[in-house]
Backbone as CSV, one residue per row, in Angstrom:
resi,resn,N_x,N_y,N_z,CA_x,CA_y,CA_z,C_x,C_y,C_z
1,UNK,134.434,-7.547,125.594,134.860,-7.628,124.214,135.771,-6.437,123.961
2,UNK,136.688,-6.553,123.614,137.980,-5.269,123.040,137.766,-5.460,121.429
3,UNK,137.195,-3.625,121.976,137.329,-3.426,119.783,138.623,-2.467,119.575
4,UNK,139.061,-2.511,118.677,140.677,-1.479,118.454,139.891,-0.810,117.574
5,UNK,140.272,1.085,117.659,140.115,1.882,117.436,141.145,2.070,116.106
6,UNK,141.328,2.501,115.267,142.659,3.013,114.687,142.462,4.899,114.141
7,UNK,143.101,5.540,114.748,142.488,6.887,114.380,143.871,7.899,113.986
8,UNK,143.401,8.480,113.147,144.835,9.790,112.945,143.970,10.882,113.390
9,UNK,145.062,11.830,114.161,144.952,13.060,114.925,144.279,14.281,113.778
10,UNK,143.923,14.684,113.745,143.357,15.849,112.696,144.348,16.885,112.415
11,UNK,145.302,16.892,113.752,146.622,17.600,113.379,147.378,16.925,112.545
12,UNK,147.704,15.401,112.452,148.189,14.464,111.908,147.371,14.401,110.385
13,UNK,146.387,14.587,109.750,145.907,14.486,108.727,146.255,15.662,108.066
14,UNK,146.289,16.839,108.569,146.544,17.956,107.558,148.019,17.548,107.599
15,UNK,148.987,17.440,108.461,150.290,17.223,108.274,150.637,16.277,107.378
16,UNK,149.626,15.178,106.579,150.489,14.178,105.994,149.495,15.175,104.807
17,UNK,148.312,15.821,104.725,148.231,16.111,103.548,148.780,17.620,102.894
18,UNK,149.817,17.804,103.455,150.684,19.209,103.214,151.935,18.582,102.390
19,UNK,152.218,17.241,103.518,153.287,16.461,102.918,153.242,15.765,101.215
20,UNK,152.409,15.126,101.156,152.030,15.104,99.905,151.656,13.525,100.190
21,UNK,151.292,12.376,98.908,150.922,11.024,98.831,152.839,10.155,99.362
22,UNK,153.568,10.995,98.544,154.989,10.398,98.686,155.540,9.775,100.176
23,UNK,154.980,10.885,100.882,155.480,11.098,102.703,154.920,10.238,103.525
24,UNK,153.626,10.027,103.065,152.747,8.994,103.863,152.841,7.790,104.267
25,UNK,153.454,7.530,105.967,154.223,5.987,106.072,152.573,5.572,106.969
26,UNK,153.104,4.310,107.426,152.137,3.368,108.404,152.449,4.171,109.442
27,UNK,153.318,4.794,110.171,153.402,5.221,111.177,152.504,6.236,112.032
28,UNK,152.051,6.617,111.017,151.508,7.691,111.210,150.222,7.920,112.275
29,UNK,149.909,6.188,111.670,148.656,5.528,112.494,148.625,5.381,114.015
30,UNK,147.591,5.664,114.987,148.049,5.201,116.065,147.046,4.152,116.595
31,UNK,147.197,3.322,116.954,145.960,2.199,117.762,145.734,1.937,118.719
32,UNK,144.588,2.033,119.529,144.198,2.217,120.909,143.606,0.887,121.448
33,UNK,143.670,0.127,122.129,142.857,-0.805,122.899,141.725,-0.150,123.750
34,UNK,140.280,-0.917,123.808,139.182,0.030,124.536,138.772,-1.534,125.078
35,UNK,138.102,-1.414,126.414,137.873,-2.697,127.029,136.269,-2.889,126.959
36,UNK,135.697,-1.767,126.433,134.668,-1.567,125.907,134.388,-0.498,124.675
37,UNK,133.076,-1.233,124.323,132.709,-0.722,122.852,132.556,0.805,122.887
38,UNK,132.867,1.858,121.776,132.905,3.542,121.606,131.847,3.384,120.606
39,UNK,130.510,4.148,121.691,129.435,4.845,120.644,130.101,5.757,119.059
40,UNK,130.152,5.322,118.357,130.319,6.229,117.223,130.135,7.565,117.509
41,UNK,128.744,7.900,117.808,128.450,8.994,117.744,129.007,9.621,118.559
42,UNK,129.533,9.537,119.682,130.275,10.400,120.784,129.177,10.754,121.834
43,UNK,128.115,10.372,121.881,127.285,10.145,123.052,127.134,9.518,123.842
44,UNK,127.297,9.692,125.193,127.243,8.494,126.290,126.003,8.099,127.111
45,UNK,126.371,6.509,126.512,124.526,5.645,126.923,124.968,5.578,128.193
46,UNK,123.853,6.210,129.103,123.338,5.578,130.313,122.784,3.626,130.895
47,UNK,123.857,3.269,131.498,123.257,1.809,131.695,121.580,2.163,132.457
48,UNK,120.961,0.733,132.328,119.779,1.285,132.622,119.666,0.605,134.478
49,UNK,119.426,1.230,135.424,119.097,0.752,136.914,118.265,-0.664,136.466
50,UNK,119.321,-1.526,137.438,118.413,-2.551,137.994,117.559,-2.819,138.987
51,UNK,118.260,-1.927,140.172,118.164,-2.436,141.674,117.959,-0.679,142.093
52,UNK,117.093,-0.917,142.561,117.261,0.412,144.030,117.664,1.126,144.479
53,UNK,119.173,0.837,144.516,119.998,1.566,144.879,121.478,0.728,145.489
54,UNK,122.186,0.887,145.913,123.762,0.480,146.248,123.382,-0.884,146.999
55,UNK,124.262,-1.788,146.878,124.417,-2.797,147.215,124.550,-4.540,146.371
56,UNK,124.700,-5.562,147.544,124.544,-6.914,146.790,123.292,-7.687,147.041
57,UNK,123.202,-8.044,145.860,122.126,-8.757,145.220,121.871,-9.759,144.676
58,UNK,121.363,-10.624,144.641,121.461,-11.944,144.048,120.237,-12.754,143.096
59,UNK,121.015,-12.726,141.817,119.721,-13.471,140.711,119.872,-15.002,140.691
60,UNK,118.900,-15.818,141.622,119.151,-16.998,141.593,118.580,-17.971,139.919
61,UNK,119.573,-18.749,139.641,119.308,-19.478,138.533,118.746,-21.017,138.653
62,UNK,119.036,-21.343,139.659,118.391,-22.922,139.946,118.013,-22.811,141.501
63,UNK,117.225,-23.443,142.309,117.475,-23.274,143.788,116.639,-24.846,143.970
64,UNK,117.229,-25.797,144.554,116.277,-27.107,145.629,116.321,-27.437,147.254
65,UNK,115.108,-28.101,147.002,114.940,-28.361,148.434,115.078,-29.770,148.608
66,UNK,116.188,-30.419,149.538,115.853,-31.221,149.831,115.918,-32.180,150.980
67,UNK,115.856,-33.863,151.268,115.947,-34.462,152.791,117.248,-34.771,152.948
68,UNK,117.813,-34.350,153.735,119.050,-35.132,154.005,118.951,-36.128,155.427
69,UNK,119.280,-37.158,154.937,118.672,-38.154,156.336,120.337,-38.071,157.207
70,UNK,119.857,-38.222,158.640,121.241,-38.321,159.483,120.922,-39.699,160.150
71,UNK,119.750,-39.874,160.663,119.369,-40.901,161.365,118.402,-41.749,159.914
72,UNK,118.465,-43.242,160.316,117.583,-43.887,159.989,117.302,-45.037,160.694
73,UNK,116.196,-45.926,161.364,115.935,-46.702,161.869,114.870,-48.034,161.693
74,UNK,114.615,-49.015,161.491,113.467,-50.005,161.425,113.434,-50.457,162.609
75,UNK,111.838,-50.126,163.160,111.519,-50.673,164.546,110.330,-51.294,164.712
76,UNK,109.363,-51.820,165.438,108.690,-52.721,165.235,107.530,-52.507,166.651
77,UNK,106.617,-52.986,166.652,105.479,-52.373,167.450,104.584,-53.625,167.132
78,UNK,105.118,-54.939,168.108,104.115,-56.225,167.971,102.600,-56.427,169.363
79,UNK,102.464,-55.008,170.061,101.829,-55.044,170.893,100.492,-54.782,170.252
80,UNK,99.668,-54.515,170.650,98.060,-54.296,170.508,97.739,-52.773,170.285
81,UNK,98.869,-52.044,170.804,98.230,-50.108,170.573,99.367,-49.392,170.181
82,UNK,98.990,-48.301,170.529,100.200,-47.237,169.804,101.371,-47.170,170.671
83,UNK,102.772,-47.044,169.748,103.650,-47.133,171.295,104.321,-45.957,170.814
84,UNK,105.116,-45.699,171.727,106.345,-44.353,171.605,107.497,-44.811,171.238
85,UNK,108.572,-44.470,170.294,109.620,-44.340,170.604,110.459,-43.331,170.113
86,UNK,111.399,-42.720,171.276,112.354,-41.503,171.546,113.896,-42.225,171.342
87,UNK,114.447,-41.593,170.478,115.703,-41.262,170.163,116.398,-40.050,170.157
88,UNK,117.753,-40.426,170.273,118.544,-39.165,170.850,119.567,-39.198,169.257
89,UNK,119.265,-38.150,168.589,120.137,-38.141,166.934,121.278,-36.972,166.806
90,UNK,121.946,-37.145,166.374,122.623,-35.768,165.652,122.276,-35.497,164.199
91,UNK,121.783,-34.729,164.360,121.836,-33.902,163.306,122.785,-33.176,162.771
92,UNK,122.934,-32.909,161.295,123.997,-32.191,160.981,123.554,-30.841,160.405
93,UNK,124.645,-29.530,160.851,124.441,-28.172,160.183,125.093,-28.034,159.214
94,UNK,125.185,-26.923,158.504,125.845,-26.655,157.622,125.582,-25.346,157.122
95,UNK,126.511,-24.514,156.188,126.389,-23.519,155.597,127.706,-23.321,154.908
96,UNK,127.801,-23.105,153.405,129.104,-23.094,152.688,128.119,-22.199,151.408
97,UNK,129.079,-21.667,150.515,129.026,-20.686,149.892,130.100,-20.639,148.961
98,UNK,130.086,-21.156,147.550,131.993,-21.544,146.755,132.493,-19.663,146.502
99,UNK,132.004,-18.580,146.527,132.594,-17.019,146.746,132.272,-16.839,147.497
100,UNK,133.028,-15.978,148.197,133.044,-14.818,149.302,132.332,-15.915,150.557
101,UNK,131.728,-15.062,151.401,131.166,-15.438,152.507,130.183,-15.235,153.442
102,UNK,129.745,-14.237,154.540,128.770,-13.961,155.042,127.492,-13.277,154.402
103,UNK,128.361,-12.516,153.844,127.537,-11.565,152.833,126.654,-12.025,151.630
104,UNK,127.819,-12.465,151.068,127.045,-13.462,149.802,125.894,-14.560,150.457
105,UNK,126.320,-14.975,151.299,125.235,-16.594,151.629,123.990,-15.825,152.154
106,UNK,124.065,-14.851,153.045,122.765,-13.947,153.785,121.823,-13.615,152.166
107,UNK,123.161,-12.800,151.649,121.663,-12.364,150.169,121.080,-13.836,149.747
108,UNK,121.602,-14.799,149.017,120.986,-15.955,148.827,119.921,-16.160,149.550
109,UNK,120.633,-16.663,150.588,119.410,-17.354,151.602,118.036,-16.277,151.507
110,UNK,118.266,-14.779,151.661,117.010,-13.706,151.905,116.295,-13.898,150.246
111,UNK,116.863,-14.090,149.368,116.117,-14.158,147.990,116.000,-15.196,147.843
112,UNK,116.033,-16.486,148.427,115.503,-17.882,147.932,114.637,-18.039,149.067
113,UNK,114.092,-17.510,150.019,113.720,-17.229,151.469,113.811,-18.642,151.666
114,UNK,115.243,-18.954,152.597,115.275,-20.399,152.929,116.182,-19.429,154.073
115,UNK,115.628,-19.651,154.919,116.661,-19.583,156.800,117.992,-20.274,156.792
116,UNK,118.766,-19.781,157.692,120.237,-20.220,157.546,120.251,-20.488,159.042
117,UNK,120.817,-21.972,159.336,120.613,-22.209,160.581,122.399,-21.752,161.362
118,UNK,122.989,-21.779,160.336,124.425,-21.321,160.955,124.955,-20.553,160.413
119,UNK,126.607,-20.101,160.342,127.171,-18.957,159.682,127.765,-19.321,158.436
120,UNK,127.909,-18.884,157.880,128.685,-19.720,156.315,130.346,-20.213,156.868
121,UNK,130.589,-20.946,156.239,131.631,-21.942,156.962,131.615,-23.083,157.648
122,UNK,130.271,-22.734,158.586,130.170,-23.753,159.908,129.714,-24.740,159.253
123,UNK,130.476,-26.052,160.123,129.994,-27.804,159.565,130.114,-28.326,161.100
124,UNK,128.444,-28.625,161.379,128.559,-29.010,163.117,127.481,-29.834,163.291
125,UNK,127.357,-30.528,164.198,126.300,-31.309,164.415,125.443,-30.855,165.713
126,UNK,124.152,-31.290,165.501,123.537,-30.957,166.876,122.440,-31.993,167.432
127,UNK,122.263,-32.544,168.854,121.724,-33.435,169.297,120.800,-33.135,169.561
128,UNK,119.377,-33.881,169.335,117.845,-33.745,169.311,117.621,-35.177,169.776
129,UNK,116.474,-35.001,170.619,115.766,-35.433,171.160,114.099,-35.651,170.433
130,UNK,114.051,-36.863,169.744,112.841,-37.047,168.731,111.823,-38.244,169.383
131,UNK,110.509,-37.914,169.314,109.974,-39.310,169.546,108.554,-39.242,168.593
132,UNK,108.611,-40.989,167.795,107.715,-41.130,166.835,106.769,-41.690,167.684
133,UNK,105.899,-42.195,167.056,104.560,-42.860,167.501,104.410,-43.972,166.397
134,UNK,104.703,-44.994,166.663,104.290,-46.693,166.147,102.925,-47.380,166.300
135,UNK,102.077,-46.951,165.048,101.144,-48.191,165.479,100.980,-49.043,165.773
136,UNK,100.183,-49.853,166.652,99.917,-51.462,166.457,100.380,-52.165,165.739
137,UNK,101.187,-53.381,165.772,101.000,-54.581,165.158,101.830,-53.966,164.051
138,UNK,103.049,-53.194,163.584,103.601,-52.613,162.287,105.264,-52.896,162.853
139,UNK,105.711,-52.250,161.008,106.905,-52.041,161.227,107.292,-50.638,161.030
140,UNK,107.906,-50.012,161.391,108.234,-48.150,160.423,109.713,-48.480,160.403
141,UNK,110.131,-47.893,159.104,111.275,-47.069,159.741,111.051,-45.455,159.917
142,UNK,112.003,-44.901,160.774,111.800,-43.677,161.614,113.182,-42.650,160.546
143,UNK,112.691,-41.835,160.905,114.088,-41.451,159.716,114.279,-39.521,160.581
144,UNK,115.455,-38.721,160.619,115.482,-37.454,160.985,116.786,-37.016,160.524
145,UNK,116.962,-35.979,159.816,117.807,-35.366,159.180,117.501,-33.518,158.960
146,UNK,118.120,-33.635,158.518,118.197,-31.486,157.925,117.319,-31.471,156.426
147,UNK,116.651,-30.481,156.582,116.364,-29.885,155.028,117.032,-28.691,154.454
148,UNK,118.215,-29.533,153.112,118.866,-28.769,152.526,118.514,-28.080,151.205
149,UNK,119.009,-26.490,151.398,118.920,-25.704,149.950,120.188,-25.998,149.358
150,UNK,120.085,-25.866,148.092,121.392,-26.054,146.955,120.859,-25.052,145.843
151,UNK,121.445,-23.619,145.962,121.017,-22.844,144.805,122.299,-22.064,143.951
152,UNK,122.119,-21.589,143.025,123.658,-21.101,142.052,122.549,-20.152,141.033
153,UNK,123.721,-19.087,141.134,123.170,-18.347,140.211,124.176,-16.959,140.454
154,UNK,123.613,-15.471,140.084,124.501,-14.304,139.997,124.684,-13.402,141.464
155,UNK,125.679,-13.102,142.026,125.887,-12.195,142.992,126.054,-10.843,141.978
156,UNK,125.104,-9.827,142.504,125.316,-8.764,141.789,125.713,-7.432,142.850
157,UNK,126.568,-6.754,142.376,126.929,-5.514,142.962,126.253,-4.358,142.127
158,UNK,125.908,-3.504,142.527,125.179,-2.085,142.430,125.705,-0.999,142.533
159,UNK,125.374,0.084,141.670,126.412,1.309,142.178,124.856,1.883,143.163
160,UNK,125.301,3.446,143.322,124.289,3.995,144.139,123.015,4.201,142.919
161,UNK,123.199,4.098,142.161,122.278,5.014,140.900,121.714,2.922,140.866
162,UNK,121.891,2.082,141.013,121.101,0.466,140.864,121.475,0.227,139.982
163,UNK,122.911,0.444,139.212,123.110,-0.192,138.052,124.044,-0.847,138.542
164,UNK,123.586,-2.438,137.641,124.828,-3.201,138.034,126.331,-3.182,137.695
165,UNK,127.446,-3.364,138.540,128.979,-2.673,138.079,129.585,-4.012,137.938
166,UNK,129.385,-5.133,138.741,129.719,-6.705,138.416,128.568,-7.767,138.805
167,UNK,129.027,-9.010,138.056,128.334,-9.689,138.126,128.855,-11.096,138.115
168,UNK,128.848,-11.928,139.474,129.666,-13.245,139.544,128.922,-14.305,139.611
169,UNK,129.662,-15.658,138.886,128.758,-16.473,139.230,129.063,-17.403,140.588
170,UNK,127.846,-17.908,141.253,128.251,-18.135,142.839,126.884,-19.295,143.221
171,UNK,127.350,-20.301,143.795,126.515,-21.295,144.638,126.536,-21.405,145.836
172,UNK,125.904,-21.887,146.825,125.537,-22.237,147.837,124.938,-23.221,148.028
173,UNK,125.001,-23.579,149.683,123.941,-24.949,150.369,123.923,-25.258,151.886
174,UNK,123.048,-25.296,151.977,122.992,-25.076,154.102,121.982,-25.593,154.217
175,UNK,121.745,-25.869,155.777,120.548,-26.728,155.875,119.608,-25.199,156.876
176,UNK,118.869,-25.327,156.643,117.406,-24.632,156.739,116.673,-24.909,157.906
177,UNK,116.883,-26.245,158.077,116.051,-26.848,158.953,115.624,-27.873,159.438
178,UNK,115.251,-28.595,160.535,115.136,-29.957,161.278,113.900,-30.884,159.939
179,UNK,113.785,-31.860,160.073,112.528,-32.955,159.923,112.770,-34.401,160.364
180,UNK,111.445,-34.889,160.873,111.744,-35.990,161.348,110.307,-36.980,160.560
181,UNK,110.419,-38.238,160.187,109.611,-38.253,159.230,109.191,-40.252,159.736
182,UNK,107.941,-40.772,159.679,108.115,-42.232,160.108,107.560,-42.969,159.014
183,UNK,107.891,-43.892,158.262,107.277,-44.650,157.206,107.287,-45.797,157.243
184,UNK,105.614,-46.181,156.617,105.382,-47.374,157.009,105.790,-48.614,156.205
185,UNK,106.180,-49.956,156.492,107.104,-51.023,155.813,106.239,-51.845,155.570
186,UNK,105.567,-52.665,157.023,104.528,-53.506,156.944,103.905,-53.760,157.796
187,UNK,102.902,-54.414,157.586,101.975,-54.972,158.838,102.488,-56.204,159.359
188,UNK,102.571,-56.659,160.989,102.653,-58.055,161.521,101.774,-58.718,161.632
């Protein structure tokens, strides 16, 4: 918020009041732009520490968890016992961050404690080797994908004294981690 100051010099006040009421133009005035607010009193407030000490920090405002499927399958198990089946999937990675980059996504991820399976940027896939177990006489589908975070909220910078000096707003989303999951459809 910019408040304007308007102030005459104290040298400037006796000078227009020597001059008399006659002499007294607008000019006289001078006006300052301040990009922040001036205690009246001429005392300077201490911001108050947030943090610890120097560094970035992050106040998350929303954070989820959720499935992202890569594979999905319906398979069928018309025999009498339990059977196996192994698939070969890709999975997908990920890690993106809409500011900055390594830095920013590491604080996130460490304050939402969700693991980062890659570097911020990276979009890659990776091949796994999964095998469910089919009951008797059913149908499943088989399903394996990543579990993704999606969180947004403040990147904060710190001076050495923990007071905050900026404050941006910033999202993220990466996957965390494998799951492989089998659900049941129906009975034969």
């Amino acid at each position: 918020m910019k408040k304007k100051l308007k102030s005459l010099s104290l040298l400037g006040v006796i000078a227009l009041l020597s001059l008399g009421s006659s002499s007294v133009s607008a000019e006289s005035v001078t006006e300052a732009t301040y990009e922040k607010a001036i205690d009246p009193s001429g005392i300077v407030i201490f911001a108050e520490a947030k943090y610890p000490g120097p560094g970035t920090y992050y106040e998350p405002y929303m954070t989820t968890r959720e499935k992202s499927t890569d594979f999905s399958m319906e398979v069928s198990n018309t025999g009498a016992g339990t059977t196996s089946v192994t698939r070969t999937v890709s999975i997908r990675k990920f890690a993106d961050v809409s500011i900055g980059g390594e830095t920013e996504l590491n604080v996130m991820a460490q304050k939402v404690k969700a693991s980062l399976e890659v570097k911020a940027g990276v979009d890659s896939t990776k091949s796994v080797s999964i095998t469910w177990s089919i009951p008797a006489k059913s149908v499943y589908t088989i399903k394996a994908g990543s579990v993704v975070v999606k969180t947004s909220g403040y990147i904060e910078r710190a001076n050495s004294s923990g007071v905050v000096v900026s404050s941006t707003y910033n999202s993220g989303h990466w996957t965390t981690s494998e799951f492989s999951d089998s659900v049941f459809v129906r009975s034969l």
